[in-house]
N, C-alpha and C positions, 0 to 999 in steps of 0.2 A: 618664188615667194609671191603671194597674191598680194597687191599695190592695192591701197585704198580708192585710188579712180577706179579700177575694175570693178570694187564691189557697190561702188557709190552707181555706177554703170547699170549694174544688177541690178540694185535696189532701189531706183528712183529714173534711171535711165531719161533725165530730163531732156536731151535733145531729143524723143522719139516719144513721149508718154502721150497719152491721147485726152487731151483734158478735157475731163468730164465735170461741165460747170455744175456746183453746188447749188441751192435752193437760193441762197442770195445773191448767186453769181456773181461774186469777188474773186471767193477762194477756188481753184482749181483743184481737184485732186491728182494725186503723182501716181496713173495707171499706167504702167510699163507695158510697152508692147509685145515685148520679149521676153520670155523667163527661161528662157535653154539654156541660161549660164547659171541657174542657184543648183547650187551643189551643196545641199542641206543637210540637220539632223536631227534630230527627235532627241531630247535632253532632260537625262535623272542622273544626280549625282548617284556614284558606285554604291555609296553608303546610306541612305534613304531607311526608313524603314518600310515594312515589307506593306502589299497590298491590302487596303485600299487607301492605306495612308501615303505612299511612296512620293505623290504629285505634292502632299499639303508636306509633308518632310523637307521637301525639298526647299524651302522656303520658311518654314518653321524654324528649322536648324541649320538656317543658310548661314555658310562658311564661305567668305570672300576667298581667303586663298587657296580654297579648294576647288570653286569657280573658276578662280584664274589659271588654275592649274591645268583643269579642265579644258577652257578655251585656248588652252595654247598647245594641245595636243590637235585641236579640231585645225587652229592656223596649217600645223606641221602637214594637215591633207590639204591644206587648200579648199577647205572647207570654207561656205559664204555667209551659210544662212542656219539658222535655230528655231526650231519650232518646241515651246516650251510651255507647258501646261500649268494654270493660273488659277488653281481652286477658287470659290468662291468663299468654302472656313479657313483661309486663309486670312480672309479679310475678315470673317469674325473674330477670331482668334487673335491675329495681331495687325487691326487697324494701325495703331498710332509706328510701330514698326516697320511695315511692308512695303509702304512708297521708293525708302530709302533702299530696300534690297531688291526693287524692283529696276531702280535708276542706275543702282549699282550694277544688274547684270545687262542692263540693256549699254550702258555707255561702256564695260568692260569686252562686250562684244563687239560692237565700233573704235574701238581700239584695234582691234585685230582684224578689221573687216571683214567684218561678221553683221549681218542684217537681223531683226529679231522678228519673231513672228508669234505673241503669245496666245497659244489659246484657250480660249474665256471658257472657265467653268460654270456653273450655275449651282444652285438648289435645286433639288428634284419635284419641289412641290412647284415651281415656276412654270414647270410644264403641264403642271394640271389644273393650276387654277388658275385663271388669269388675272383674276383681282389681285395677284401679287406682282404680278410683273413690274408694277412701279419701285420695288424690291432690286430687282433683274437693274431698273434702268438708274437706279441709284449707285448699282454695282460699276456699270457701265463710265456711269460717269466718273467714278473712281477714277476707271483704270484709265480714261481718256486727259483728265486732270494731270494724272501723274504723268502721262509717258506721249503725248501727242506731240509734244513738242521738239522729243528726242533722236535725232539725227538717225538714229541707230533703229527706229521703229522702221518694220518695212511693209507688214501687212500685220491688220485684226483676224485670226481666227476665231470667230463668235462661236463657235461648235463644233464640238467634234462627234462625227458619224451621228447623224442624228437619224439615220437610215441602219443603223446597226443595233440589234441584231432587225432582221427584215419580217418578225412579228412578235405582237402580233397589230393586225394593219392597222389600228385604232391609236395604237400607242404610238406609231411610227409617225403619225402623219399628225399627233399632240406634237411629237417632237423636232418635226419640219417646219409647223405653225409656229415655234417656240426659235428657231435658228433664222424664219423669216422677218421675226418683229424683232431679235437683237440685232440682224445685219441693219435693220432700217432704223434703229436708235444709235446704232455706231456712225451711219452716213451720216443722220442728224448731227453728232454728238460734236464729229472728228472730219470737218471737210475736207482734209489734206492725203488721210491715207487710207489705201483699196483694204476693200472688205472680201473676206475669202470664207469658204464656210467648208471643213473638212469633212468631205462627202466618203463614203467607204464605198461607194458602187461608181460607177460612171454614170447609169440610170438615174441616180439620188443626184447625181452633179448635171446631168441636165434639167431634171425638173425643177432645180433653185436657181438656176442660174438668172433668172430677172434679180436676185435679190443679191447679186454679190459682183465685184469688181474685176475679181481674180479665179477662174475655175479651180474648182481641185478638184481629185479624186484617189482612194488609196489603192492600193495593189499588192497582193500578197499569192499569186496566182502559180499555177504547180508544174506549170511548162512554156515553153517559150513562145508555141501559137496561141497560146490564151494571154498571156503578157503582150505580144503585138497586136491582136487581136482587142485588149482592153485600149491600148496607146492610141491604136487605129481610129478607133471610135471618139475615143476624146478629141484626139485631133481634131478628126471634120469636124466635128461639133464645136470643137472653140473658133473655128476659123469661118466656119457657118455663123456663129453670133459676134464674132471681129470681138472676143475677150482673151487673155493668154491664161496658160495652163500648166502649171503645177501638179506632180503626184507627189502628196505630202506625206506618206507612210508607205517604204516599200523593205524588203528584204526579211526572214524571217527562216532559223531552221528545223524551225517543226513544222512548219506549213508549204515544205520544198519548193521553198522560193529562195536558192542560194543569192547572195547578195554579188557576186560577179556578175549570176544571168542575168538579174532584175535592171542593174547598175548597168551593164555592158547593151542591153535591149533601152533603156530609155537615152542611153548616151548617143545609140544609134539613132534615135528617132528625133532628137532634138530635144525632150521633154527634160525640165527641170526637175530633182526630184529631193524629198527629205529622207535619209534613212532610218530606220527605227533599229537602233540607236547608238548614238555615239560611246557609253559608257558599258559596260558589262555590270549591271545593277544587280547585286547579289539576291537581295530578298524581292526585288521584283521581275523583271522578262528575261536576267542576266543568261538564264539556263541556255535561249533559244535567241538572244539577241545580244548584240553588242558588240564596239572594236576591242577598246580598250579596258584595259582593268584599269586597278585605283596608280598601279605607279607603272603607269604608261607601257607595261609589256599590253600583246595583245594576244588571241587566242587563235587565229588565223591571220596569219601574213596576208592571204588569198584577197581577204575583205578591203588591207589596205591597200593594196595594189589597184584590185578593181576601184576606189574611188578615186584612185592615183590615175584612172585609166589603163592599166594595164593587166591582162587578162590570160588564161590558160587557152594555149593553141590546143582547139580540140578537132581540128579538120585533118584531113589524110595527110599533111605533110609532115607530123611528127615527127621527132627523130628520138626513138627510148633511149633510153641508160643502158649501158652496159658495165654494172658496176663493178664488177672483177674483171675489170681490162688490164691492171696492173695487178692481178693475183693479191688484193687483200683481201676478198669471203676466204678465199678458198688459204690463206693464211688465218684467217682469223677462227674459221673451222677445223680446222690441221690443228692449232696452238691452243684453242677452245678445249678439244676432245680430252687433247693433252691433259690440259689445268681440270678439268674435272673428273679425270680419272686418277688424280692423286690423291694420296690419304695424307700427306702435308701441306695441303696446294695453301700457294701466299693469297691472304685476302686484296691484297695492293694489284697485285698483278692478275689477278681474276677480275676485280673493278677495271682495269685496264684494256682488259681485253672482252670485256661487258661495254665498257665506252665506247670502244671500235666499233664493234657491231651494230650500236645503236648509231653512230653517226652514219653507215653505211645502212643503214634501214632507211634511217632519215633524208640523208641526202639524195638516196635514188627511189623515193617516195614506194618504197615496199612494206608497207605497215601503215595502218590507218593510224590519224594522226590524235584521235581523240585523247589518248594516254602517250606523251609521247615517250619511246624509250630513254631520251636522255633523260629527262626526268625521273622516272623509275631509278636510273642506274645513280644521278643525282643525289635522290631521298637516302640509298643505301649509304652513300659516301657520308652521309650524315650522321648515319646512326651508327649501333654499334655491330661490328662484325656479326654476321650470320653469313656463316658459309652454305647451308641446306637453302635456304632461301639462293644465292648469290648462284650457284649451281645450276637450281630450277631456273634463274632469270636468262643464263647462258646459254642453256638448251635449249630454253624456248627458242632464243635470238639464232642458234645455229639454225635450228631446223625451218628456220624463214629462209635465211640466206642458203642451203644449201643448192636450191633448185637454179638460183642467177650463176653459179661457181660454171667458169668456162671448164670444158673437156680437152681442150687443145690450149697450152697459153704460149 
């Protein structure tokens, strides 16, 4: 169970922070030296509606106990830290509302030592005209008002990827200009706590780095020497400018960055990191990201484990399954053959020996897991007998398992 010293450790790390005196040189700010311990996550309730609303939903129709539900599956990993997206029509929409479901996620996440880390949206006209930015810094102050004071605050993210997409170069470099002048009205605003600005390249995280406290950068890379190779580079570079380092967006399975290698490569390397995302968000990334559904099952054990630290041995010393060591494929093929060559075969006892099968798929990971067969065999138990479907599902299951069926037992 993670101890709130650990995460207070994490997140303010005050016997090591390197204090960086503010403009009046009172207040110190709390820049941690180290961040190899945040073990983060990228945060949208499961129920959201769908894109581009999903961030302002989240907030709009914020549900406490669904929050709380939430963070208490994030505790169950040992999870430290949340990086949680902060529209700015948010704050049109429900001004006199928002403070309070802002205080409410940030102290319900320091309950469970959990650090917050939100990050500031804007209006898209702020980037193009600067006569609005006193807009921007009005925003700013909001959010500084409300939540600076809060135990549980642990970094500002003033922007996200504001290097993404990488054209075209006119618009990238409004939108660098635009994540420069908020990190320097957050320093102004909030002397206490580091400014991070979530870079999507490492390139885009060097070239800002005079204007933030905390480096980031995000990682969604398709094999493991381009994962070390982006880690690599961060490194020296942060250790070259004596700032710590952060990858705030990593794991992803359409962009074949499984979340074990990503997770198992920056755990290697020391680097703290946020995963995208805690939740399996239906109407938004839930297809290609996510641990958890809405009632705490999850969709890959794999994912939990890897933030558990624990990871699939993929080196020469393997040891496979040998799943008919005690002769049940080659029973369940024998009694299979059996039950579907009758013309009265029992529906109960066809489920039955459709269950088998699929536990023995499952457990000696002989069937991709996308559909799993328990489930399949599951839905039928549900419904109403179809023996022509229940048939087909059998055969299928035999003719997986019949190639593992030992020839000698």
């Amino acid at each position: 169970m993670l101890r709130r010293p650990i995460y207070l450790l994490l997140v303010l790390i005050l016997a090591g922070c390197s204090e960086s005196q503010t403009r009046d040189s009172i207040i110190t700010r709390r820049i941690p030296k180290d961040l190899s311990g945040v073990r983060g996550f990228n945060y949208t309730p499961a129920n959201v509606e769908g894109f581009p609303r999903h961030h302002i939903d989240c907030w709009i129709s914020y549900d406490k106990a669904l929050i709380e539900h939430d963070l208490d599956l994030a505790k169950r990993l040992n999870l430290n830290q949340a990086r949680v997206f902060v529209p700015y029509q948010v704050y049109i929409e429900d001004k006199e509302g928002f403070p309070n479901k802002l205080l409410h996620f940030v102290r319900a996440c320091h309950e469970r030592g959990i650090g917050v880390m939100p990050v500031v949206g804007y209006a898209r006209q702020w980037t193009q005209d600067t006569s609005l930015r006193p807009q921007a810094r009005e925003w700013a102050k909001f959010l500084v008002e409300t939540l600076s004071d809060e135990p549980g605050l642990a970094f500002w993210d003033v922007m996200n990827e504001p290097d993404w997409p990488t054209t075209p170069k006119e618009r990238v470099q409004r939108e660098c200009d635009y994540a420069k002048y908020m990190a320097d009205v957050f320093h102004e605003l909030d002397p206490k706590t580091p400014v991070t600005i979530g870079m999507a390249f490492v390139d885009g995280m060097e070239e800002l780095a005079d204007h933030v406290d905390v480096l980031q950068f995000h990682d969604y890379m398709q094999n493991r020497a381009q994962i070390r190779d982006n880690i690599a580079r961060a490194k020296q570079f942060a250790a070259r400018v004596g700032k710590p380092l952060i990858n705030g967006e990593i794991g992803c399975v359409a962009r074949a960055n499984p979340y074990d290698i990503t997770l198992q490569e920056h755990m290697n390397a020391g680097v703290g990191w946020y995963i995208w995302e805690l939740m399996i968000v239906r109407k938004g990334w839930g297809t290609v990201h996510g641990v958890f559904y809405e009632d705490g099952t999850v969709r890959d054990p794999a994912i939990a484990a890897a933030i558990l630290g624990f990871f699939r041995n993929r080196g020469r010393n393997i040891l496979p399954t040998v799943p008919d060591r005690e002769g049940w494929i080659t029973k369940v093929v024998t009694n299979g053959n059996k039950w579907i060559e009758q013309t009265d075969a029992s529906w109960n006892e066809g489920l039955d020996l459709a269950e088998t099968a699929a536990h023995l798929l499952e457990a000696a990971e002989l069937v991709p897991m996308r559909e799993p067969p328990t489930r399949q065999v599951d839905l039928m138990r549900q419904g109403q007998p179809d023996l022509p479907a229940l048939r087909d599902l059998l055969m299928e299951y035999i003719e997986i398992l019949k190639p593992y069926m030992k020839t000698e037992q």
